[in-house]
C-alpha positions as CSV (number, residue, x, y, z in Angstrom):
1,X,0.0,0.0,0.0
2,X,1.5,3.4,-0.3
3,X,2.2,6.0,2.0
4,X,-0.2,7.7,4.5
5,X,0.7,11.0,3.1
6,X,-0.6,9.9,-0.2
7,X,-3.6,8.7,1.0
8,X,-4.5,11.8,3.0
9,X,-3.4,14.4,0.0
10,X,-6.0,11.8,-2.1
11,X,-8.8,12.4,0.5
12,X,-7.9,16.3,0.2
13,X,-8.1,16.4,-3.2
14,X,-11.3,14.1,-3.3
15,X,-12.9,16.6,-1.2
16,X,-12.1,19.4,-4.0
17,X,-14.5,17.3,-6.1
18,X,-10.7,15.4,-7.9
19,X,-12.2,12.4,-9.4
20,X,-8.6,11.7,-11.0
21,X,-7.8,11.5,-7.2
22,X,-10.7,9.4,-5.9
23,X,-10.0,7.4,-8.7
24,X,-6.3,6.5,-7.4
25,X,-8.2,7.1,-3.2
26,X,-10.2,3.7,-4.8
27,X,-7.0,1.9,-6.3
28,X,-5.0,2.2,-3.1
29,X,-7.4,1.3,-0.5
30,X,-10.5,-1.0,-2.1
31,X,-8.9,-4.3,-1.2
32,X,-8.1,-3.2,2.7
33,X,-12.1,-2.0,2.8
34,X,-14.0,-4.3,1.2
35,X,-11.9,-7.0,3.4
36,X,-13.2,-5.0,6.8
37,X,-16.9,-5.1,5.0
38,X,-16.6,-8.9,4.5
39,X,-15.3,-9.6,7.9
40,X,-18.6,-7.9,9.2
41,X,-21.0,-9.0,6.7
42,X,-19.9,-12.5,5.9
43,X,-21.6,-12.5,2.2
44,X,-19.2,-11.2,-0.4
45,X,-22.1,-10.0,-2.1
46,X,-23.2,-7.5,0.8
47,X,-19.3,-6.8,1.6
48,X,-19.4,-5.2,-1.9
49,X,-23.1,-3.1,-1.7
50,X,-21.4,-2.0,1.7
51,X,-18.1,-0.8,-0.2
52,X,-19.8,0.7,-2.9
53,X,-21.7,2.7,0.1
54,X,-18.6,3.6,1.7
55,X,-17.1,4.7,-1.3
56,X,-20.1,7.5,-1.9
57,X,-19.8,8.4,1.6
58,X,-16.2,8.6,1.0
59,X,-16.9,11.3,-2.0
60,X,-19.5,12.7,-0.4
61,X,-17.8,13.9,3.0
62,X,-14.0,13.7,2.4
63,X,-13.9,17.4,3.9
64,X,-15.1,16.3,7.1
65,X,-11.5,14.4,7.7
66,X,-9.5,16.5,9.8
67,X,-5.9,15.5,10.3
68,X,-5.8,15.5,14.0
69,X,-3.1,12.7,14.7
70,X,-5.7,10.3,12.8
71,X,-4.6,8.3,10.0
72,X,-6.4,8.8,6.9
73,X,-7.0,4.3,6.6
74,X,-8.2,4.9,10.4
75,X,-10.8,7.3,9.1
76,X,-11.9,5.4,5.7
77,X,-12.0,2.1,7.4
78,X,-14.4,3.8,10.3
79,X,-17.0,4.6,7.1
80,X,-16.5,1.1,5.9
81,X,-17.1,-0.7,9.4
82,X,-20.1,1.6,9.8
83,X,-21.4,1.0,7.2
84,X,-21.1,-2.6,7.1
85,X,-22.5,-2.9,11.2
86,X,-25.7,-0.7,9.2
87,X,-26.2,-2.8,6.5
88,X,-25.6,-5.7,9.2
89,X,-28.1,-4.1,11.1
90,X,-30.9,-3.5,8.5
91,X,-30.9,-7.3,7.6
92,X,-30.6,-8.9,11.2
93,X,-34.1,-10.2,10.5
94,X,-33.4,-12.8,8.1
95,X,-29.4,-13.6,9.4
96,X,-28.0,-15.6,11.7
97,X,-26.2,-13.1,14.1
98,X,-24.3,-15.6,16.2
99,X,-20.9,-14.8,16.3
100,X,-21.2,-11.6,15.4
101,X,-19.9,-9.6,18.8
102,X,-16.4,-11.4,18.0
103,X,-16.4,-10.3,14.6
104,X,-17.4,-6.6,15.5
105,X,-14.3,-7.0,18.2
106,X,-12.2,-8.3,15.7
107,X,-11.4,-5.2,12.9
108,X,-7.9,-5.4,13.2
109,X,-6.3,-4.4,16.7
110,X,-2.7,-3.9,17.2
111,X,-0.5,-6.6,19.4
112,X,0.1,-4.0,21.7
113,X,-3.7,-3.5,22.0
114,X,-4.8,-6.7,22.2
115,X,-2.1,-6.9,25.5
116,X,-4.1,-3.8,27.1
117,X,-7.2,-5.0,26.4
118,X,-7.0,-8.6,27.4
119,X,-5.7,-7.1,30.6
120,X,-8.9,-4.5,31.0
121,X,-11.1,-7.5,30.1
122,X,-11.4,-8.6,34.0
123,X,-11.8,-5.2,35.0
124,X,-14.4,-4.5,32.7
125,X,-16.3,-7.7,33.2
126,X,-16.1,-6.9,37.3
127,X,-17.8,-3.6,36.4
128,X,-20.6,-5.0,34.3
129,X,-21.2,-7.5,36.7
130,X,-21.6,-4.3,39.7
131,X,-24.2,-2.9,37.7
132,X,-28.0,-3.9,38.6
133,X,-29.3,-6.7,36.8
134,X,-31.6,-4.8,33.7
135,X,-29.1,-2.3,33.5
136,X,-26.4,-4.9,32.9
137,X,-28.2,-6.2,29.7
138,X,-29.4,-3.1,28.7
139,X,-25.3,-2.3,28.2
140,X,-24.6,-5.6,27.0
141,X,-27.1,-5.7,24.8
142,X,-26.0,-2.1,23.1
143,X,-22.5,-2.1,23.4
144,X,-21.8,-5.6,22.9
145,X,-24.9,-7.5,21.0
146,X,-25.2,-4.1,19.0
147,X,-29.3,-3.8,19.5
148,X,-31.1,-0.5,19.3
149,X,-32.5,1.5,21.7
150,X,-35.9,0.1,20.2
151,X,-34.9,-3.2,20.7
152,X,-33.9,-3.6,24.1
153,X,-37.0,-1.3,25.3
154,X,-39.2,-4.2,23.4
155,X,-36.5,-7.4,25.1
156,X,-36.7,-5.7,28.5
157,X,-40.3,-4.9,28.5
158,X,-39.1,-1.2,29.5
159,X,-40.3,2.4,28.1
160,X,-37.3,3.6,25.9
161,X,-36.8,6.7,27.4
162,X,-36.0,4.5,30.4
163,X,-33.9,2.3,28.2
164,X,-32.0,6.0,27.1
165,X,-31.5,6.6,30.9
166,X,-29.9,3.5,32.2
167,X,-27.2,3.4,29.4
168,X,-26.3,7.2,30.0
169,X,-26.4,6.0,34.0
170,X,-25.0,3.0,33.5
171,X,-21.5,4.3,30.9
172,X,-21.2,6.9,34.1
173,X,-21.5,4.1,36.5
174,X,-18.8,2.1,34.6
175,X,-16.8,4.9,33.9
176,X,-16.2,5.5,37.5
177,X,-15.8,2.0,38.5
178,X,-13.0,1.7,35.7
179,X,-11.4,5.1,37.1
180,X,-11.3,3.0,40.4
């Protein structure tokens, strides 16, 4: 792959309206994108409707990056996970979603990273577990099962303004435990 600094003068230019350089933006990234969209979708068919996505996105908002110690892949393959966890998302329906929280987990972390987090893992799990018993699955079942607001106030039987509160409660409540 070529340099960062290409990349990011490519998004620059792309947001100019430079179809020359979205053109080259395409060449030099497509393969690392639509890989992150098949590792979510698992259907190489969606994996490529979710690139194309990304790609208008891409053209659409390239002067929204800011170069604030971010590296232009970082951003592009943010638009393609998102985008990907949507289309995910609009078809859960009619898919099999087992399996999916790993594959969410898994876009690609550093060894270093994975050594922090697998220590952080016990920590985190010992403040889940503090939290009262709705409110645990109400975070579980956002942050980690990836269900909607809508969703969890129709699996926990709760009003989803009430849904809204515990997860602002409970991030607080986990936040401070982790801080401990």
């Amino acid at each position: 792959m070529s340099s960062l600094e290409e990349i990011e003068a490519l998004i620059g230019k792309t947001s100019l309206g430079d179809r020359h350089a979205f053109s080259r933006l395409y060449d030099l990234t497509h393969a690392k994108l639509f890989g992150v969209c098949l590792r979510i979708l698992h259907d190489r068919a969606g994996a490529e409707d979710a690139l194309q996505e990304t790609y208008m996105k891409i053209w659409r908002h390239a002067e929204r990056y800011a170069t604030k110690g971010t590296s232009p892949m970082t951003w592009l393959i943010t638009i393609a996970r998102n985008t990907a966890i949507d289309k995910l998302r609009a078809h859960r329906d009619s898919e099999d979603l087992d399996g999916v929280v790993e594959t969410l987990a898994s876009s690609g972390p550093t060894p270093e990273q994975v050594a922090i987090a697998s220590g952080e893992v016990g920590r985190i799990n010992h403040c889940l577990d503090q939290l009262e018993e709705p409110r645990g699955k109400a975070v579980r079942g956002a942050y980690l099962e990836g269900l909607s607001y809508a969703e969890l106030s129709e699996k926990l039987s709760v009003p989803l303004n009430t849904i809204r509160t515990w997860l602002r409660r409970s991030l607080i409540s986990l936040r401070e435990c982790m801080d401990q």
